[in-house]
C-alpha positions as CSV (number, residue, x, y, z in Angstrom):
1,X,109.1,112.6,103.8
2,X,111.7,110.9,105.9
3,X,110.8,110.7,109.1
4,X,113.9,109.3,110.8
5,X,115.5,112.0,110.0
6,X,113.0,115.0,111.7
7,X,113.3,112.5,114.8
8,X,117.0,112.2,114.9
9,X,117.1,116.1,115.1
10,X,114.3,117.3,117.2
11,X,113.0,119.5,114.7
12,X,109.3,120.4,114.4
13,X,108.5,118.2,110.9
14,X,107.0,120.4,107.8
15,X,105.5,117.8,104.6
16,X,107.1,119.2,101.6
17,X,105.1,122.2,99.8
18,X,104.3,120.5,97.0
19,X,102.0,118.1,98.9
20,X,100.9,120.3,101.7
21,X,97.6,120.6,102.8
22,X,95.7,124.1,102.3
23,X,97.3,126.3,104.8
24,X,96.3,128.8,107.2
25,X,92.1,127.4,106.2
26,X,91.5,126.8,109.6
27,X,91.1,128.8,113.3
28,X,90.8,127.4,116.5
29,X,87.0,128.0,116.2
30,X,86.9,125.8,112.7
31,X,89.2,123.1,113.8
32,X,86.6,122.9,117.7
33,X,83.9,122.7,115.5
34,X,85.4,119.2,113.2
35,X,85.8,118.1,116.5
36,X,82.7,118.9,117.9
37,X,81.0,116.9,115.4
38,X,83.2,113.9,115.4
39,X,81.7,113.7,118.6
40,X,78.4,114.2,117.9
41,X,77.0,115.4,121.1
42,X,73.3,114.7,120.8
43,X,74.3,111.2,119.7
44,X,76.5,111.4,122.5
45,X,74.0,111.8,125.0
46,X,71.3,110.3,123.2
47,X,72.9,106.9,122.6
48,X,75.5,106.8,125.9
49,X,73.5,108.4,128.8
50,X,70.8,105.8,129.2
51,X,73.4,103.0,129.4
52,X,75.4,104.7,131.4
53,X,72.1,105.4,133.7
54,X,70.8,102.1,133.9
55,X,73.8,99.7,134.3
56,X,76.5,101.8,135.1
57,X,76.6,103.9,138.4
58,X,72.9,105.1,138.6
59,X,72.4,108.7,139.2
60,X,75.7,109.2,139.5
61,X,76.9,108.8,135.9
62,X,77.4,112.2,135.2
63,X,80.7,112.4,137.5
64,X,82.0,109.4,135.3
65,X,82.2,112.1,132.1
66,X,84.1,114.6,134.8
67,X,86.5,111.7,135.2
68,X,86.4,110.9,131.6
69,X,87.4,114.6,130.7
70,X,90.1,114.7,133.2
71,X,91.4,111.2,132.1
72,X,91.2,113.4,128.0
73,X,92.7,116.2,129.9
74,X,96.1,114.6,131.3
75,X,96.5,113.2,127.9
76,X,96.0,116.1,126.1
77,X,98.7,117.9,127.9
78,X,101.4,115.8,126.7
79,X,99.8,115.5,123.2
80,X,99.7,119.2,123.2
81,X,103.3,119.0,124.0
82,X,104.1,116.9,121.2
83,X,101.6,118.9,118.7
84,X,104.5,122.1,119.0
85,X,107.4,120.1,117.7
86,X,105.5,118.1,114.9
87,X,103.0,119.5,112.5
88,X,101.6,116.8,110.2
89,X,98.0,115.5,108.4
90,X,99.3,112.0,110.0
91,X,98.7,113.8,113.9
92,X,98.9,110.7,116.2
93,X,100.9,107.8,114.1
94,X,103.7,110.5,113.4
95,X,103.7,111.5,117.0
96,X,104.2,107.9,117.4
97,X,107.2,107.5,114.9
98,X,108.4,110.1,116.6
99,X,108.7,108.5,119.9
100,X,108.5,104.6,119.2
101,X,110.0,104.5,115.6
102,X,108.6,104.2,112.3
103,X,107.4,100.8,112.2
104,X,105.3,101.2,115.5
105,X,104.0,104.9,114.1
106,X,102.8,103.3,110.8
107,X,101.4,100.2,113.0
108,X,99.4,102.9,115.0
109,X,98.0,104.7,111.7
110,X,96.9,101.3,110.8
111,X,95.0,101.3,113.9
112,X,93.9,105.2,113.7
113,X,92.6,104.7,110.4
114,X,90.9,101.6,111.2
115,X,89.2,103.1,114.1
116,X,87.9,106.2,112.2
117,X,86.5,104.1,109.3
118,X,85.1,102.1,111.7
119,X,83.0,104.9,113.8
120,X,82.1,106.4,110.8
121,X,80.5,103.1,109.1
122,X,78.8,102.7,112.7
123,X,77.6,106.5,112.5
124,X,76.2,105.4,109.2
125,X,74.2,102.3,110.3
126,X,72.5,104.6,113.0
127,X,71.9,107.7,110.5
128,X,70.1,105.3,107.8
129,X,68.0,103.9,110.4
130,X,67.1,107.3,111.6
131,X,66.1,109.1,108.5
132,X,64.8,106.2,107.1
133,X,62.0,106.5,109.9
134,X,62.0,110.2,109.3
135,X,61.9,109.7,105.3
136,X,58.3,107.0,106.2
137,X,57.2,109.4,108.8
138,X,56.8,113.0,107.1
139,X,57.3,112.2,103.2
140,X,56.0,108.6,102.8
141,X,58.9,107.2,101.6
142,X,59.5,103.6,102.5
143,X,63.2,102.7,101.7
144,X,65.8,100.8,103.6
145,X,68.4,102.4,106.0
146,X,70.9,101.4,103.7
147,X,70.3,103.6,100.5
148,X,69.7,106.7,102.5
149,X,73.3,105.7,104.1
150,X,74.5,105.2,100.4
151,X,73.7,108.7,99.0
152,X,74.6,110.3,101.9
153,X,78.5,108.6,101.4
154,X,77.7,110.6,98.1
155,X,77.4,114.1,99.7
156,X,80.2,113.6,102.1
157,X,82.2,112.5,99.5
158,X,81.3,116.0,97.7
159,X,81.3,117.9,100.4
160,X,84.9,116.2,100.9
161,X,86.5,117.2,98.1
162,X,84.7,120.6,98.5
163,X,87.6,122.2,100.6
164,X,88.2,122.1,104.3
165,X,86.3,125.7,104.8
166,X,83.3,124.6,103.1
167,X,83.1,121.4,105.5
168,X,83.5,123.9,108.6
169,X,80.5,125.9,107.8
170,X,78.7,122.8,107.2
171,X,79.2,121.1,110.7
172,X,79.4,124.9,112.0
173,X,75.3,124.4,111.6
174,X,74.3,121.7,112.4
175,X,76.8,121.4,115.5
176,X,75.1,124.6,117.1
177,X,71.5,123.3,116.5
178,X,71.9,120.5,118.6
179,X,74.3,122.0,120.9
180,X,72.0,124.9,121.3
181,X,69.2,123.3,122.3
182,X,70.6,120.4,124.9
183,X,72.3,123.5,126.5
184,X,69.1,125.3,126.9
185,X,67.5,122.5,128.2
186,X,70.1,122.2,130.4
187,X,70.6,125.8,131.7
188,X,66.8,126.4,132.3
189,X,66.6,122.8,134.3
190,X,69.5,124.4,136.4
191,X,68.5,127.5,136.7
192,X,65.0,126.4,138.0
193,X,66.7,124.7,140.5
194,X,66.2,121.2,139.1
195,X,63.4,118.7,139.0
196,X,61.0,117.0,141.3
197,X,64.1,115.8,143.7
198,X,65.7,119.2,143.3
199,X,69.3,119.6,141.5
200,X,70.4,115.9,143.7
201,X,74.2,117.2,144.1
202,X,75.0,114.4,146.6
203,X,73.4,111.5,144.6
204,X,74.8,112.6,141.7
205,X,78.4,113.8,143.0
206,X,79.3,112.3,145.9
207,X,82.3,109.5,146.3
208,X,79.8,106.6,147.4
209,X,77.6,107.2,145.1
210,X,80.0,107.5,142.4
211,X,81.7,104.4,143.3
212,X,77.8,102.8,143.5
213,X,76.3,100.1,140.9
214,X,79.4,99.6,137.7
215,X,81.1,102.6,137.1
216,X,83.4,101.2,135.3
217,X,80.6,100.5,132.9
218,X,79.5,104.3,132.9
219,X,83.3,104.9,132.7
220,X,83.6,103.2,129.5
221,X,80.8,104.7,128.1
222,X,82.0,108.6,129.1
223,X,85.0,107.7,127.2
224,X,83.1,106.9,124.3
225,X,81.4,110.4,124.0
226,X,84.4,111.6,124.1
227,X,85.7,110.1,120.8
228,X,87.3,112.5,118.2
229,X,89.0,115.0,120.5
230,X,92.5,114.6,118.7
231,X,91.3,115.8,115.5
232,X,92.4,119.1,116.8
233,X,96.0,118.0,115.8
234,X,94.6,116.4,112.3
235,X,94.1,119.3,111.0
236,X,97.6,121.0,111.7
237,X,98.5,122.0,108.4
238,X,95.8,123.5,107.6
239,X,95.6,125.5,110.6
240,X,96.6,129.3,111.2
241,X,99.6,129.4,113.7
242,X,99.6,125.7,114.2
243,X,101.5,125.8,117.2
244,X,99.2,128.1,119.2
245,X,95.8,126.9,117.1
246,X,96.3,123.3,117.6
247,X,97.1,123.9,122.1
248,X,94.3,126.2,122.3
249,X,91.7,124.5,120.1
250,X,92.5,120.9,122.0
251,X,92.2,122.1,125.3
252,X,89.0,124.4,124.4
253,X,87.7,121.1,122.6
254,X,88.5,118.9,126.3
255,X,87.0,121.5,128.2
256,X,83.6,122.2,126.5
257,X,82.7,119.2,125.4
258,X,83.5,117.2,128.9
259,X,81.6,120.1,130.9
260,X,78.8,119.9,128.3
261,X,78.0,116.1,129.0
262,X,78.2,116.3,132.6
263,X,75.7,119.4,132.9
264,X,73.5,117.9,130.3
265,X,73.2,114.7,131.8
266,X,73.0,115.7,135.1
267,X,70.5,118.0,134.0
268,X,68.7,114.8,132.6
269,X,68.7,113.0,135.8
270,X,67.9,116.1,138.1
271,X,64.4,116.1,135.6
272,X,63.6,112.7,136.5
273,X,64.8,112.8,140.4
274,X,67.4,111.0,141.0
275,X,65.8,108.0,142.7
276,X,63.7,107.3,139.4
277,X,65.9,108.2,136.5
278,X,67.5,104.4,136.8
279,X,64.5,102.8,136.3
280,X,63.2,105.5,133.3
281,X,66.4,104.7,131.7
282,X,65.9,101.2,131.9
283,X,62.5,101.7,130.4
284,X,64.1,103.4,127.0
285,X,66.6,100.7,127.0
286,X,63.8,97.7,127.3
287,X,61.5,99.6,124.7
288,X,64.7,100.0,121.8
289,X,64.3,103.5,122.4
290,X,67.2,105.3,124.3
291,X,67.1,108.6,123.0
292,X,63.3,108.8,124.1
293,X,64.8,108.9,128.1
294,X,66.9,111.9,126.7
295,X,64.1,113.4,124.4
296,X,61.1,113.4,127.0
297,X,62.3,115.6,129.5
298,X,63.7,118.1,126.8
299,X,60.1,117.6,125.0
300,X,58.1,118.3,128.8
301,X,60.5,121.9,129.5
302,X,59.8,123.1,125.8
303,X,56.6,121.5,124.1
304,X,55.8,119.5,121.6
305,X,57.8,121.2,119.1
306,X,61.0,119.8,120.6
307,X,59.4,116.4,119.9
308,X,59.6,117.0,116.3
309,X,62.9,118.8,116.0
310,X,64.8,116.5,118.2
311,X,64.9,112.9,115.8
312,X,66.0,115.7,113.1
313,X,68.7,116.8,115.0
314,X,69.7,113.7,115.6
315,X,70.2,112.7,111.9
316,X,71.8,116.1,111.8
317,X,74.3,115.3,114.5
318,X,75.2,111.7,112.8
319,X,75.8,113.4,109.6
320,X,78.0,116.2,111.1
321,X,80.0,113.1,112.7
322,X,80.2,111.0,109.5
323,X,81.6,113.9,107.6
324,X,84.4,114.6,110.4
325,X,85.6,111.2,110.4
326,X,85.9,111.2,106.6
327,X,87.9,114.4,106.7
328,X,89.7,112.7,109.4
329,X,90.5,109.8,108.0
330,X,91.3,110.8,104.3
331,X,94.0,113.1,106.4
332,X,95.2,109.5,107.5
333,X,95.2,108.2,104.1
334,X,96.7,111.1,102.2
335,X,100.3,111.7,104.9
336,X,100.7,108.0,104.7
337,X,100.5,108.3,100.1
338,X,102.9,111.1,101.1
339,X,105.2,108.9,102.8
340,X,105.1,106.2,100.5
341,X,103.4,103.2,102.5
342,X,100.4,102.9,100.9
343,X,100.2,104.2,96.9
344,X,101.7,107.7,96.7
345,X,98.6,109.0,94.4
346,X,97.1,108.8,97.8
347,X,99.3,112.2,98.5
348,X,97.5,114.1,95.7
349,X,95.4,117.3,96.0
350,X,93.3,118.7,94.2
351,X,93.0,122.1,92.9
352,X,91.2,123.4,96.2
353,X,94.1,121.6,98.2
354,X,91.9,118.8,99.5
355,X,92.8,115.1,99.4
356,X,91.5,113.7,96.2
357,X,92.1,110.3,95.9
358,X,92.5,109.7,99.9
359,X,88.9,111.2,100.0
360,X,87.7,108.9,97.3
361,X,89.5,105.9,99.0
362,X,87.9,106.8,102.3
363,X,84.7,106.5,100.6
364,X,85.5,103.3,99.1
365,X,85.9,101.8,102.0
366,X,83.0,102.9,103.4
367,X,80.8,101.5,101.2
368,X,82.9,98.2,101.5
369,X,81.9,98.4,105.4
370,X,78.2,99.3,105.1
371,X,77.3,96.9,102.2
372,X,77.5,93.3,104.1
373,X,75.4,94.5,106.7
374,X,72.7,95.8,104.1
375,X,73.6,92.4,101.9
376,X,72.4,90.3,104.6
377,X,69.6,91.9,105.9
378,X,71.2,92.5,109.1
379,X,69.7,95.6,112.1
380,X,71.9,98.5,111.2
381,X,72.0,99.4,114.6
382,X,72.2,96.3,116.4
383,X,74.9,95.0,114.7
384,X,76.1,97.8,112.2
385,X,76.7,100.8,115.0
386,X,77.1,98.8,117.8
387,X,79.7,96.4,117.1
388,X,81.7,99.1,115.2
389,X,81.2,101.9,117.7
390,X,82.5,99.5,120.0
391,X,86.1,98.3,118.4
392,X,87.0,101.8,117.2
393,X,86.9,103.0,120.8
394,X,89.1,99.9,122.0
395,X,91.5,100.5,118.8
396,X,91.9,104.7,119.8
397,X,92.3,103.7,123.0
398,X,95.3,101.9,122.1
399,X,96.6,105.2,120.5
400,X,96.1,107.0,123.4
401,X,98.3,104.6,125.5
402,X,101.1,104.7,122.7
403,X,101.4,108.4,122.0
404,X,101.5,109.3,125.4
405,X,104.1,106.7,126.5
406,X,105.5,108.0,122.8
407,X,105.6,111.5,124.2
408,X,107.6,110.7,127.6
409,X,110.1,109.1,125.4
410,X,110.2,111.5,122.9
411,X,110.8,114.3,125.2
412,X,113.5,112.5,127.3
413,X,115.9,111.4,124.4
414,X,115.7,115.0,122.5
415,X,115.5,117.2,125.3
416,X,113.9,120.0,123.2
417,X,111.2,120.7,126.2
418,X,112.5,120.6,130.0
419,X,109.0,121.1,131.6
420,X,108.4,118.2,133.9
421,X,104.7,118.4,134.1
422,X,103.8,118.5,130.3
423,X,106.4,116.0,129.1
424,X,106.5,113.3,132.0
425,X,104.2,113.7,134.5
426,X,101.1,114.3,132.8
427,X,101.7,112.2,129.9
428,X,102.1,109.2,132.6
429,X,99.0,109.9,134.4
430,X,97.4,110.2,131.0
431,X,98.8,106.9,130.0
432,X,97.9,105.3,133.6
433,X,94.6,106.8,133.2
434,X,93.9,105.5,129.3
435,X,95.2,101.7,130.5
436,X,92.6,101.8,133.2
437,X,89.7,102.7,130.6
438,X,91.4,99.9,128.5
439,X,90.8,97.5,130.7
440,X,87.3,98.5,131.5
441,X,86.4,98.0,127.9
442,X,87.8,94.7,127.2
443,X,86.5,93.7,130.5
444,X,82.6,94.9,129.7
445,X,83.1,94.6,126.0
446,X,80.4,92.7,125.1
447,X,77.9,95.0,126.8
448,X,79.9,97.9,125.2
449,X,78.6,96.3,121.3
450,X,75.7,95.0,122.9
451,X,76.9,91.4,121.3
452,X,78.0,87.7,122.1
453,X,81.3,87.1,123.7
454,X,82.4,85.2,120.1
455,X,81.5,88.6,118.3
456,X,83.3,90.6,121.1
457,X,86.5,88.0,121.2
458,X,86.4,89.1,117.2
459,X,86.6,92.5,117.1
460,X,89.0,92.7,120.3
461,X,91.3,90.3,118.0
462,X,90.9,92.4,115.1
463,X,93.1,95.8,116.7
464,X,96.3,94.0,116.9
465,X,95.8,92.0,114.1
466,X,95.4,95.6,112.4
467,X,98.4,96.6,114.0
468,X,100.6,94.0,113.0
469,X,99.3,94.4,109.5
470,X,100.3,98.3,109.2
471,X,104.3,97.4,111.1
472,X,104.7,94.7,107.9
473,X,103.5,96.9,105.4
474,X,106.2,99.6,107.2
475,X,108.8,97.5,107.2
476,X,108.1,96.1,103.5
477,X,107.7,99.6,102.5
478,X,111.6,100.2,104.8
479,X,112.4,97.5,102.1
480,X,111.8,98.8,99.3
481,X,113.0,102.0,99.7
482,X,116.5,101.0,100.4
C-alpha cells in the first residue's frame, strides 16, 4: 500500500481488497464495546481511584477524570477529523504518516504497538494474581498467577482468530456486568442523596479544592482510565459506514466512559463523606488492597452478595481488556505485514477475515513479556502490572501529541476540510492539553509504576528508544523497496 501516494492527493486511503479486514462486522455499538473493555472500567476504578484519593487531590479527584475527558475530548475532535479522510487497521501511525511522513508514522506504530503489548502483559500480571486467589478460594486450586495468565493467552488467542463478531459478544458480557453494577451503585448512592456528608458538591467540585493536595497526580491517573479510547478508529475497516461509525462511536466512547468515572467515583467518595474518604483510601493502599476502598461501600448498599461477585468481575473486566488489546494490537501488526515493514505474512487472513499470523505474533509476544516476571519469581503486580501499565500510558501519550499536531498539519497542506475548530483549534488544545498530562507523568512517574527512580529512568528511556527503532526499520524498509 503506498502511502505517500494517498497523502500527496488528499484522498481517504482504502488497503487493497485482497488484504482487507472483514467489512461492514462492526456498529458503533460493537466497536464502544472493544473499547469499553480496553478500558476496563472496574479495573479502572478499582486500581486508579484509591490513588487518585489518597495522594492526588483528596475528595476532589473526581473533577480530575471531568478534566481528563475533556483533555480525550479536544483530541478526539481532530482525530475524528482525520478518521473521515483515512480508513485503515494501522488507525493512529497512518494518521501520522499522513501528516508527519512515513518514517515518523512507522516510528509511532512502533510506539502504538509497544504500548498495547505492554498494557496488556500488565492486564495479565494483575488477572493471574486475581484468579489465582479466586482459583485457592472457591476450588482449592493452588497454582501460580502465571499459568492461569498462560492459558488464558490460550483463549484469547482463540477467541482472536475466532472473528471480530465473536470477540464483540464476548466483551459485550462481561463489559455490562461490571458496568451494570458500579452504575447502580452509583445511581442509588445519588439518588439517596449521598452518604453520611451528603452528596459533598463543593468538596468534590469546587476550583480550590480541585487545585488542593497533587492533582496533577490524580490527573495522571484519570488519564490512565482512560486508556484505549482510540480503538474506535482501529477497527475502521471493519466497521459499517466507517466515516459516520468511527465519529459517533469515538465521541459516544469519550462521553460515557469519562461521565462514568466521575459519577462512580464521586459516588465512592460521597459514601465515605468526603472528610474521611482520604484517609479510607489510604487504608486500602497501606493494606495492598485498593479495590477493597472501592468494593466496601458497593458491598454495604447491596449485601454480601456483592462481596462475592465483585473479585469475579474484576477478573472479568481484566480479561475483557486483555482481549481488546490483542485485537488491537494484531490490527497493528497485520497493516504494517501489509505495508511491507515488518514480514508481509503478517498481512494474512484467515478464512473468517481475521489476522492470522498478526494474532499469533501478538501472542508470541505476550508470552515473551509475561515469562521473565514468572522466571524470576517476581510480584505480578508489583512489578508485572505496575511498571507496564505505567510506560504504555507515557508511550500513547506520545501518540496523542503527534497525531494531533499530525492532524493540524495534515489539514493545512491538503485543504480537504476548511473548518477551523475541528482541524486547528481543537487539535492544538488537544495537543496543549496531552503535553501537559506528559509532563505530569514523567514528572510523578515513579509513583505512577509504584518503582525506583532507576526502574522509572528505564522505562521512560525505553519510548524513544522504541521510536527510533520503528523510523530505522522504515527507512531500511524505504531502502529496500527502491
Amino acid at each position: 500500500m503506498d502511502t505517500s501516494a494517498t497523502a500527496a492527493t488528499g484522498v481517504a486511503q482504502e488497503p487493497h481488497a485482497a488484504a482487507r479486514l472483514k467489512p461492514n462486522a462492526l456498529g458503533v455499538l460493537g466497536i464502544v464495546f472493544f473499547v469499553l473493555s480496553a478500558q476496563a472500567p472496574l479495573t479502572g476504578i478499582a486500581g486508579a481511584a484509591p490513588i487518585a484519593v489518597a495522594i492526588g487531590n483528596g475528595a476532589a479527584a473526581p473533577a480530575a477524570y471531568l478534566v481528563a475527558g475533556l483533555v480525550i475530548l479536544l483530541f478526539s475532535v481532530g482525530f475524528v477529523a482525520m478518521s473521515r479522510h483515512v480508513v485503515d487497521a494501522g488507525a493512529f501511525y497512518v494518521y501520522i504518516g499522513k501528516g508527519l511522513g512515513r518514517t515518523a508514522g512507522t516510528g509511532s506504530a512502533a510506539v502504538a504497538l509497544f504500548a498495547y503489548c505492554a498494557i496488556q502483559a500488565a492486564m495479565y500480571g494483575l488477572y493471574g494474581a486475581i484468579v489465582s486467589g479466586l482459583a485457592g478460594q472457591y476450588a482449592g486450586l493452588d497454582l501460580p498467577w502465571w499459568v492461569w495468565s498462560l492459558l488464558t493467552i490460550a483463549v484469547v488467542q482463540v477467541l482472536g482468530q475466532a472473528g471480530i463478531e465473536i470477540g464483540a459478544k464476548v466483551l459485550a458480557v462481561f463489559v455490562l456486568a461490571e458496568f451494570s453494577i458500579l452504575l447502580a451503585f452509583a445511581l442509588v448512592t445519588l439518588v439517596k442523596g449521598g452518604g453520611p456528608e451528603g452528596l459533598g458538591v463543593a468538596q468534590t467540585f469546587a476550583p480550590d479544592a480541585v487545585l488542593a493536595g497533587a492533582p496533577g497526580v490524580a490527573l495522571m491517573f484519570a488519564v490512565a482510565s482512560l486508556f484505549g479510547f482510540e480503538a474506535t478508529a482501529i477497527y475502521g475497516e471493519e466497521a459499517r459506514d466507517a466515516r459516520r461509525t468511527v465519529p459517533r462511536a469515538t465521541y459516544l466512547a469519550v462521553a460515557v466512559v469519562s461521565a462514568f468515572f466521575v459519577l462512580t467515583s464521586w459516588m465512592l467518595i460521597s459514601a465515605y463523606g468526603a472528610s474521611k474518604a482520604v484517609a479510607e483510601a489510604g487504608k486500602a493502599l497501606e493494606a495492598g488492597d485498593s479495590a477493597g476502598f472501592v468494593f466496601a461501600p458497593v458491598v454495604a448498599l447491596f449485601g454480601g452478595w456483592a462481596g462475592e461477585v465483585l473479585p469475579i468481575l474484576l477478573a472479568t473486566s481484566l480479561f475483557a481488556g486483555v482481549l481488546a488489546f490483542h485485537n488491537s494490537a494484531n490490527r497493528y501488526l497485520f497493516s504494517l505485514g501489509r505495508e511491507g515493514v515488518l514480514p508481509r505474512r503478517l498481512g494474512s487472513l484467515n478464512r473468517r477475515h481475521s489476522p492470522s499470523q498478526a494474532g499469533w505474533a501478538q501472542t508470541a509476544i505476550a508470552v515473551v513479556l509475561i515469562l521473565p516476571f514468572a522466571l524470576g519469581g517476581l510480584d505480578p503486580v508489583l512489578t508485572l502490572f505496575s511498571w507496564f501499565s505505567g510506560v504504555a500510558v507515557l508511550a500513547m501519550m506520545l501518540m496523542y501529541l503527534l497525531t494531533s499536531v499530525s492532524v493540524v498539519v495534515f489539514f493545512r497542506r491538503e485543504r480537504v476540510d476548511s473548518r477551523p475548530w475541528n482541524t486547528l483549534v481543537a487539535p492544538l488544545l488537544g495537543a496543549l492539553g496531552v503535553a501537559a498530562v506528559i509532563w505530569l507523568v514523567l514528572a510523578n512517574f515513579a509513583t505512577l509504576i509504584g518503582g525506583s527512580v532507576a526502574t522509572a529512568v528505564w522505562l521512560v528511556c525505553a519510548v524513544p528508544v522504541v521510536m527510533l527503532v520503528g523510523m530505522l526499520a522504515s527507512r531500511r524498509a524505504g531502502r529496500a523497496t527502491q
